[in-house]
Structure formats: C-alpha cells, structure tokens
C-alpha positions in Angstrom: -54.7 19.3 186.3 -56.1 19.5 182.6 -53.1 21.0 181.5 -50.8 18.9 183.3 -52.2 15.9 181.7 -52.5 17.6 178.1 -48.9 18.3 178.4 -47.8 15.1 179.3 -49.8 13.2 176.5 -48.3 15.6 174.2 -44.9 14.9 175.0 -45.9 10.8 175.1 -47.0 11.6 171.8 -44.0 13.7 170.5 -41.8 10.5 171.8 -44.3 7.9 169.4 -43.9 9.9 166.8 -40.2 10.5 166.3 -39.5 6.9 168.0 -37.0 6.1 165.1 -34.8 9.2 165.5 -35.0 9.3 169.5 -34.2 5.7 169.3 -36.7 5.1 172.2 -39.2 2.5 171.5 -43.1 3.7 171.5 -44.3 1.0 173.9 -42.0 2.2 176.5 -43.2 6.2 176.1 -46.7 4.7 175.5 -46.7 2.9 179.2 -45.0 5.9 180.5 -47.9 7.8 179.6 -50.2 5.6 181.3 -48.9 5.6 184.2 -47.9 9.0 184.6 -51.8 10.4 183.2 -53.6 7.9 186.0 -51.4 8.7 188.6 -51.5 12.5 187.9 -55.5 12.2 187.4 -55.9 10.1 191.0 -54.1 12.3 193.2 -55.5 15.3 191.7 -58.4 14.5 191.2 -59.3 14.0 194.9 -62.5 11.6 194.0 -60.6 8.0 194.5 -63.8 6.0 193.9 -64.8 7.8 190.7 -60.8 7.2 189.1 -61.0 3.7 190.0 -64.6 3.1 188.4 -63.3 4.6 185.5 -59.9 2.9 185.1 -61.7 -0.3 185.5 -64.1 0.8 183.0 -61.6 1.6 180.7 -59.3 -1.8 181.8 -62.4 -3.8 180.4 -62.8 -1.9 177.1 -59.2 -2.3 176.6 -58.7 -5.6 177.5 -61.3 -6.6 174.7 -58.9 -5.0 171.8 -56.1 -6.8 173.2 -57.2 -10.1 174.0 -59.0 -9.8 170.3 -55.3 -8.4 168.7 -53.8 -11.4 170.4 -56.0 -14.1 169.1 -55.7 -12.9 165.6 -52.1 -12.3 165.6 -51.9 -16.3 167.3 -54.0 -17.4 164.7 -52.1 -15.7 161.7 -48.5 -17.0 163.1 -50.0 -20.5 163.2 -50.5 -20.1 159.6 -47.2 -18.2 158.5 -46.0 -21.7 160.3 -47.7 -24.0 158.4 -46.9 -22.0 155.0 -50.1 -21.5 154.7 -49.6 -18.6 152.5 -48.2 -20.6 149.7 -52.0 -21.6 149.0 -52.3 -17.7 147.6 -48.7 -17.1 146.7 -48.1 -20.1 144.8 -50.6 -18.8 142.2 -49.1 -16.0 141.6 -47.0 -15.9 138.4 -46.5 -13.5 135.1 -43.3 -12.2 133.1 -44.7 -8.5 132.8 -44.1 -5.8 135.6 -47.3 -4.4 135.6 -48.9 -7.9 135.3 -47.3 -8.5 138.2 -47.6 -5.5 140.5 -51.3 -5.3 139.8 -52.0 -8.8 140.7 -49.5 -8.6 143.7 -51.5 -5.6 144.3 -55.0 -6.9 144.5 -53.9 -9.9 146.5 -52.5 -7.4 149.1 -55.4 -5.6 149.4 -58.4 -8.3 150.1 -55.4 -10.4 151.9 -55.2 -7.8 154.1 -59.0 -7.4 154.9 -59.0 -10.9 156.2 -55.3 -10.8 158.4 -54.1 -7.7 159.8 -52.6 -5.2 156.9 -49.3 -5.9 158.9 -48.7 -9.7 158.2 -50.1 -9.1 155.1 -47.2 -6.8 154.4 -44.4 -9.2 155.3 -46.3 -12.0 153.5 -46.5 -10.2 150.0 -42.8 -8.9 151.0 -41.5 -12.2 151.5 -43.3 -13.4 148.3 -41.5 -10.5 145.9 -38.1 -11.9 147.1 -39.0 -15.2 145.2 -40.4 -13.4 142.5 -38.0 -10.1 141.9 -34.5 -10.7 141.3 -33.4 -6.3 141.1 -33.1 -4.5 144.5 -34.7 -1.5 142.9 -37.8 -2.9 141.2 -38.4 -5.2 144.5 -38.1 -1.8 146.8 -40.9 0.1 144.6 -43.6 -3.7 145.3 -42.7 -3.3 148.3 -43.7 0.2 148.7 -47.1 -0.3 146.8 -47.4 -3.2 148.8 -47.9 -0.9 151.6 -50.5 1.0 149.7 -52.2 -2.3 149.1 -52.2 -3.7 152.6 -53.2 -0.7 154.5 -56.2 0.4 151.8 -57.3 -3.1 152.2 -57.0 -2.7 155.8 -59.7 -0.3 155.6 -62.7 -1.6 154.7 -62.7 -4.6 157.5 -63.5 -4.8 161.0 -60.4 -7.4 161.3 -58.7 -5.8 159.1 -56.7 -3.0 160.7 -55.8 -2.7 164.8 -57.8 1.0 164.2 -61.2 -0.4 162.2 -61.2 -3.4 164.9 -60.9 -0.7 167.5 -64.3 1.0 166.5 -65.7 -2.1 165.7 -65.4 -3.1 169.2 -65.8 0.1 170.4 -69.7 0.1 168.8 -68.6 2.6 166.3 -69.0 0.7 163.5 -70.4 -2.7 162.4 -68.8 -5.0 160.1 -71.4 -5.2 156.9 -71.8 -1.0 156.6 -67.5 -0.6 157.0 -67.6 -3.3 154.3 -70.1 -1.5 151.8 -69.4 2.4 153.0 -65.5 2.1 152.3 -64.7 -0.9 150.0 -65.0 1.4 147.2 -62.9 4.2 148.3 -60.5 2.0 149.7 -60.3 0.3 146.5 -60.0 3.6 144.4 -57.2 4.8 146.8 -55.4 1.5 145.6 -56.4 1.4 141.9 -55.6 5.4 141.0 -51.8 4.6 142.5 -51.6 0.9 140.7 -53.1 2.9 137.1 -50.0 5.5 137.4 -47.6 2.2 138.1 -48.9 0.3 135.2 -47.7 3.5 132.7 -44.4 3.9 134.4 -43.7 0.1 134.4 -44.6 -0.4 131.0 -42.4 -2.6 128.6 -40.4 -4.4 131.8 -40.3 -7.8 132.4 -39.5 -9.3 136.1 -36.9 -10.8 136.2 -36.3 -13.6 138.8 -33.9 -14.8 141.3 -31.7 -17.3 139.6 -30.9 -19.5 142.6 -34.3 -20.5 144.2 -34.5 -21.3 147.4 -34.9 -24.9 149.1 -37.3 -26.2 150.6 -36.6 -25.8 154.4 -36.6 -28.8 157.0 -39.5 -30.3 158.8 -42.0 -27.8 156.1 -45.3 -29.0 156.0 -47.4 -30.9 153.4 -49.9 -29.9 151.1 -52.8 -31.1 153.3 -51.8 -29.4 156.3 -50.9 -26.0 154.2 -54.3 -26.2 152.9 -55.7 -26.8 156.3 -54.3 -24.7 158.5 -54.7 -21.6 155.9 -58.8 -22.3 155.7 -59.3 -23.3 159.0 -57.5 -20.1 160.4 -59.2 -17.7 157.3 -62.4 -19.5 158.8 -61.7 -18.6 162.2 -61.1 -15.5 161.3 -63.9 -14.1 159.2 -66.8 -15.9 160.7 -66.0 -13.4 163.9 -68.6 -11.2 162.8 -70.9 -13.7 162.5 -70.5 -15.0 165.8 -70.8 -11.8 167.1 -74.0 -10.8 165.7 -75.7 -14.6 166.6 -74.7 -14.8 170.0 -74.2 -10.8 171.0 -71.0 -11.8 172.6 -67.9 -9.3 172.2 -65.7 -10.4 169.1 -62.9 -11.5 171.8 -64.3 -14.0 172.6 -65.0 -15.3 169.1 -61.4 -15.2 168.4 -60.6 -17.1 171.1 -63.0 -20.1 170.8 -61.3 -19.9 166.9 -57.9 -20.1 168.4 -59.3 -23.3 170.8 -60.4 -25.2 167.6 -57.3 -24.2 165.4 -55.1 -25.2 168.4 -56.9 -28.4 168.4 -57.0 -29.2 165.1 -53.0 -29.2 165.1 -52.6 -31.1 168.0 -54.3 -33.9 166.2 -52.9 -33.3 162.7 -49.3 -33.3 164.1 -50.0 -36.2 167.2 -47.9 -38.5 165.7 -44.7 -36.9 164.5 -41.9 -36.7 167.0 -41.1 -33.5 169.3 -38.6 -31.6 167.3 -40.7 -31.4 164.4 -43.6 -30.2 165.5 -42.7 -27.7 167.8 -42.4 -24.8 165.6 -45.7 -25.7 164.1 -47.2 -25.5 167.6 -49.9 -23.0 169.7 -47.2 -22.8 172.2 -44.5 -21.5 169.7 -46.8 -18.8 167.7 -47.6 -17.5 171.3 -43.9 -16.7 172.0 -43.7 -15.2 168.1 -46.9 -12.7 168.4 -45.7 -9.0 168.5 -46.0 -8.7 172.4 -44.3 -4.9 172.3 -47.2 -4.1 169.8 -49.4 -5.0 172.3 -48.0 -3.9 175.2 -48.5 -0.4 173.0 -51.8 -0.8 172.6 -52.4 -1.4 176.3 -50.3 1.8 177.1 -52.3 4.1 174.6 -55.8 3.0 175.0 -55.6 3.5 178.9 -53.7 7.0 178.2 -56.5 8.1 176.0 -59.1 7.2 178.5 -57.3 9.6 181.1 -58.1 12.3 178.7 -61.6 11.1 177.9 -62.9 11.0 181.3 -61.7 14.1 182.1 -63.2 15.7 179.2 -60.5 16.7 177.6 -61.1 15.3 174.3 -64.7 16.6 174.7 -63.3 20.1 174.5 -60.9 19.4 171.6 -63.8 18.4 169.8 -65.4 21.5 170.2 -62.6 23.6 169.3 -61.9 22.1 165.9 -65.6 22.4 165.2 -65.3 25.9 166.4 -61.9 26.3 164.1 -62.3 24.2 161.2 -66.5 24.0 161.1 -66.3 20.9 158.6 -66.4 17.8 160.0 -65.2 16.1 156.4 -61.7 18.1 156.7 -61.8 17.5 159.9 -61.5 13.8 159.2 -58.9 14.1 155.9 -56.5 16.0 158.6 -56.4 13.4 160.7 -55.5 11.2 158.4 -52.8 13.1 157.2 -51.9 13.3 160.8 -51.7 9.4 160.6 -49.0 9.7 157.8 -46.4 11.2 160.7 -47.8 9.6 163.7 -49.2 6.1 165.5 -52.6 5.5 163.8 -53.9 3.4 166.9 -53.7 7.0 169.4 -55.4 9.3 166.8 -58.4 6.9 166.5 -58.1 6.3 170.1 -58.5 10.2 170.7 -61.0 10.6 168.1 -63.3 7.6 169.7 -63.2 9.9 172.6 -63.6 13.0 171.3 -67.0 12.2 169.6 -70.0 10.8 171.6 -72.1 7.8 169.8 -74.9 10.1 170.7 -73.8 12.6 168.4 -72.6 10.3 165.5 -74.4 7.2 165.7 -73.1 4.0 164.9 -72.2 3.6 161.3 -72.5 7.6 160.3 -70.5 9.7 158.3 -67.4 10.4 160.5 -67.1 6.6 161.6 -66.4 5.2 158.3 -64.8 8.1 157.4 -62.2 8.0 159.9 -61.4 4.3 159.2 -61.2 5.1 155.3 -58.6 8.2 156.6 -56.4 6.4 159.4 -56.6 3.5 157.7 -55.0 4.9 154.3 -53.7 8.2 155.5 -50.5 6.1 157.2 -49.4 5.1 153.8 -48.2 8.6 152.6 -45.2 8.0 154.7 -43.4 5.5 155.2 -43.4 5.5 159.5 -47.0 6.7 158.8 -48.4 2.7 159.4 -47.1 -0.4 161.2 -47.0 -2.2 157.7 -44.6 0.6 156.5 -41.9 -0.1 159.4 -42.2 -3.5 158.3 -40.9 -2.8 154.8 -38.6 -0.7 156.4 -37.2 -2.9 158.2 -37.6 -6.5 155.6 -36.0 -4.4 152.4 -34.0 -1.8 154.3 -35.8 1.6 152.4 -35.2 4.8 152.8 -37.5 7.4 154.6 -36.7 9.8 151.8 -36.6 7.3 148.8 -40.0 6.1 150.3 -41.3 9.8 150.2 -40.0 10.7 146.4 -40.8 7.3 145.1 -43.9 5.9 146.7 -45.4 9.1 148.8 -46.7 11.1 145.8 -48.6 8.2 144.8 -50.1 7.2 148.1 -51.1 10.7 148.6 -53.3 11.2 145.1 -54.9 7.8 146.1 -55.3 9.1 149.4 -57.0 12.0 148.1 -59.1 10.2 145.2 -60.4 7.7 147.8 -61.9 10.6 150.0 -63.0 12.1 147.3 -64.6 8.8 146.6 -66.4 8.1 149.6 -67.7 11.5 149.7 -69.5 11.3 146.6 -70.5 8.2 147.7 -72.0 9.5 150.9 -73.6 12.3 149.2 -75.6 9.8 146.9 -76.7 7.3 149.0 -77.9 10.2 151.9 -79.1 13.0 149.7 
C-alpha cells in the first residue's frame, strides 16, 4: 500500500509541476490525487473507522486554510474594486529607473506582507503599465516585482498561502515569523534591487503617452480611502484577534469580511443597481480564484494520506540519514519550490516534522517559510505571483531565467545566509 500511494503522489506531483507543458491544469491532477490516495488508503487499509477519523481530521484542518484563503482573497477583490490601490499607487512617481524600481520595489514587498504576494503582483503589474511606456524595461519591474512580492511574502502569517499554512497549522506565530525573517527576507530583496540600481543607471522612465481614462461608475476618493483601510484593517488585526480570543484565524477573517461587506452595503445604499454591483460582496465572491482553491483542497487532503500513513515520517528520516543537516535540508527545498507548487512542499514538510521535534517557532519553521517563500522566485513557474506576470506581460520562461533568475537566486542565497547568521546570534 505505501508504495502504491507514494507512486501515485509522485506522479500527482510530476503533473503540478510541468502543468504548463502538459496543458493539464494542477487543480484537476491535485483532486485526482485526493481521491485516488483516500480511496487507495480505505480499501487497503482494512481499518474503516481509523480512515474516516482521520479524513475528518484532516477535512477540519483543511477547511481552516481554505475558508481563511477565501476570506482574504474576498476581502482583497473588494478593494481592487473600489481602487483602493490608487491610495499606494498614486504616490508613486520619479523620472529615474532606479528611483523607480527601488521604490516600486519596497512597496511590493511590505504590500505584499499585508495581501497575498499574488494580488500584490498584479497590483504593482498593473501600476508599471501607467508608469512604463517600453515593453522591455516594463518586462524586467515586472520580474523584480516578483522578487518583491514573494520576499515580502515571507515574513507574514497573511502574507503567503505557505506562511498562513504554518501559521494555522501551529508552526509558527505571527510576531517571531515577523522578527526571525523580516531581515532575510528583506536582504533577499535588497542584494537583487543593489545589482538593478548599477545596471539601470543613467535611464529615465519613460511614460505612456496616452493615459488612460477614467473608467465608468469608478469610485470616489472617500470610498477609495475607505474600503482600502477598512479591508488593510480587517486584514492585519487577524493576529490580534487570534491571540485575544484563541479562536482559529478563520474565523477572524470572516467576521472582517461581515463588517467590510456591511460597510459597503451602506456606503453604496443609495446609488442605483447597475452601479453598484461590481462594487459588491456578491460580485468579489464570483471573482476570487476558486481553481486556486479548489488546489489547495486537493493537496492538503493528498498530503494527509501520506501523513497518516507515515510516510512522510520516513522521508524525514531518510534525508536526515542522507543529508544530516537540517539547514540544507531546508535551502533544497526551496530550490525545489523554484520548479514546483510551493503549497505541496510545505504541505509535505508540515507532515514530515512533528511539533514535538521542532517546536513552534524553531529553526526549521521560519526557515522553511524564508525558503518556500523566496525559493519560488528563481523561476518563473516557481510561485503563483510568477504565473501572474506570465500571464499579465506575456514573459518568457527562458527570458525570465537569463534576465531575472540569476538575480533571484544570489538574493535567495544572501537571505539564507542572512537568517542563518541571524539564528546563530540570537541562539548561541
């Protein structure tokens, strides 16, 4: 039976990974997975009662992810509606390229660690076409916008679908993530930005000489404002509300999503139906990214297979056996994350180390958010926020790899190098 279901997660994996090229999307292969793995484990298993205590066991650890996932990402289309974003993007303005990229760059990167790394990505994107008038100099932002989002990613519970996974999870709580990898994270973004500043030296930005109008039924400047600070306000206080009432973060995120989607029922009460309705709960429900989730659902329950039968256990062991130190242990994976799905290598390495072993909040928890977290950027299929920029500005896998790659990879590598010192000094 253990093979069996290694084999098939393999091959659920092998379809994830090369989803462009197969043409097969990953939520499909991901559910696949699940179903196969469960229904493999039940009738093999022969102990009925155990599988289903453990499939609901897992169902309510997975739900908590998702119904969390889909609050934020409610929340954060409410916003993009509103043009909330304008508050931040408005601001920014300069005539020299590395002016620009290092202020676009910052604003990505602490953006990002209050609304997922992903919206952050099409935000900033979005914001370079008003800015950026050459396809070539817009391609390379948008690359080291990717940098930017997913290092800033990193460093917050809410801030990637892989650090609120261990956050939930118990992993990791939201003040030591915050202080053990803001620095690294930060390094991995400044070392790549440094290099950018020398090669952009001298050129001006040049913008788009037609600029674009102002679109129908947009919003004012009161209900920009509001929308952006109520929903950054739902968003971050979170942890706060977690550690108060001891309630799961889920539920947090929903109660912000009840007051945000009250607040624009009475902001918007008196305007007529057709111009409200994009502005609406309703509407941001049927815009969230429902394959993403339906992805997350699929690989969280396929990991769990492979958890309770102690097959990650084993792995564990073996690459403590093979490789012996946990910190490489870590940086591979995060590699790893460059070619594959961040969300199932966390996933696996959540099961593959017990909280007994590594505590909340140790060494290999903040680690593996720094890694999965940053380690996606080295490719461009390597992150969620990646395939965005794919897709917005139409780049290259292998213009991605020349152009941008190199320099995600010596950030990558600076910022581990970062946070191990870092360890190292605060733990003796």
């Amino acid at each position: 039976m253990l093979t069996l279901l290694s084999v098939i997660f393999v091959l659920a994996y092998a379809a994830i990974a090369l989803e462009h090229p197969i043409r097969v999307n990953k939520s499909a292969s991901a559910l696949l997975a699940t179903g196969l793995l469960w229904i493999v484990y039940a009738v093999m298993s022969g102990d009925h009662q155990q599988v289903n205590r453990n499939l609901a066991e897992s169902l309510a650890a997975t739900a908590q992810v998702v119904f969390f996932l889909m609050g934020a990402m409610t929340i954060v289309e409410v916003v993009d509606a509103h043009d909330g974003f304008e508050v931040i993007s408005s601001r920014i303005r300069t005539a020299r390229q590395p002016s620009l990229m290092w202020l676009i760059g910052c604003v990505t990167f602490f953006v990002s660690a209050v609304f997922d790394n992903l919206t952050t990505t099409i935000v900033m994107i979005s914001l370079t076409k008003k800015l950026i008038d050459n396809d070539e100099d817009r391609l390379f932002f948008a690359g080291m916008i990717v940098i930017a989002a997913n290092a800033g990613g990193a460093w917050s519970p809410i801030g990637d679908v892989t650090t609120t996974m261990l956050w939930i999870g118990g992993q990791i709580t939201p003040l030591s993530i915050m202080q053990g990898v803001f620095i690294p994270a930060l390094v991995s973004l400044v070392v790549p930005l440094m290099v950018t500043s020398y090669t952009l030296r001298g050129r001006v930005v040049v913008p788009p000489a037609v600029p674009e109008r102002r679109k129908a039924g947009a919003t004012n400047e009161f209900e920009k404002r509001l929308m952006f600070w109520l929903g950054v306000g739902c968003l971050v206080s979170v942890p706060a509300f977690k550690t108060v009432t001891h309630l799961p973060p889920f539920l947090g995120i929903l109660f912000g999503l009840g007051i945000l989607w009250l607040a624009g029922e009475i902001v918007h009460r008196s305007k007529a139906e057709d111009d409200k309705r994009h502005l609406t709960l309703v509407h941001a429900l049927k815009n969230i990214d429902m394959s993403s989730v339906v992805f997350f659902i699929g690989i969280l329950l396929s990991v769990a297979v492979l958890e309770h039968t102690h097959i990650l256990a084993a792995l564990a062991g073996w690459l403590d056996q093979t490789i012996g130190r946990l910190d490489l242990i870590v940086i591979i994976i995060g590699l790893v994350s460059a070619i594959v799905d961040n969300v199932p290598l966390v996933a696996a390495t959540i099961g593959m180390y017990s909280l007994e072993q590594h505590p909340p909040d140790s060494f290999l928890w903040e680690f593996v958010a720094y890694c999965a977290g940053t380690g996606g950027s080295i490719l461009i299929i390597g992150s969620a926020a990646g395939v965005a920029a794919m897709g917005l500005e139409k780049i290259r896998f292998f213009w991605y790899a020349r152009r941008i790659g190199g320099l995600a990879l010596i950030g990558y590598a600076a910022g581990a190098l970062a946070y191990i010192i870092q360890y190292r000094l605060q733990h003796g």
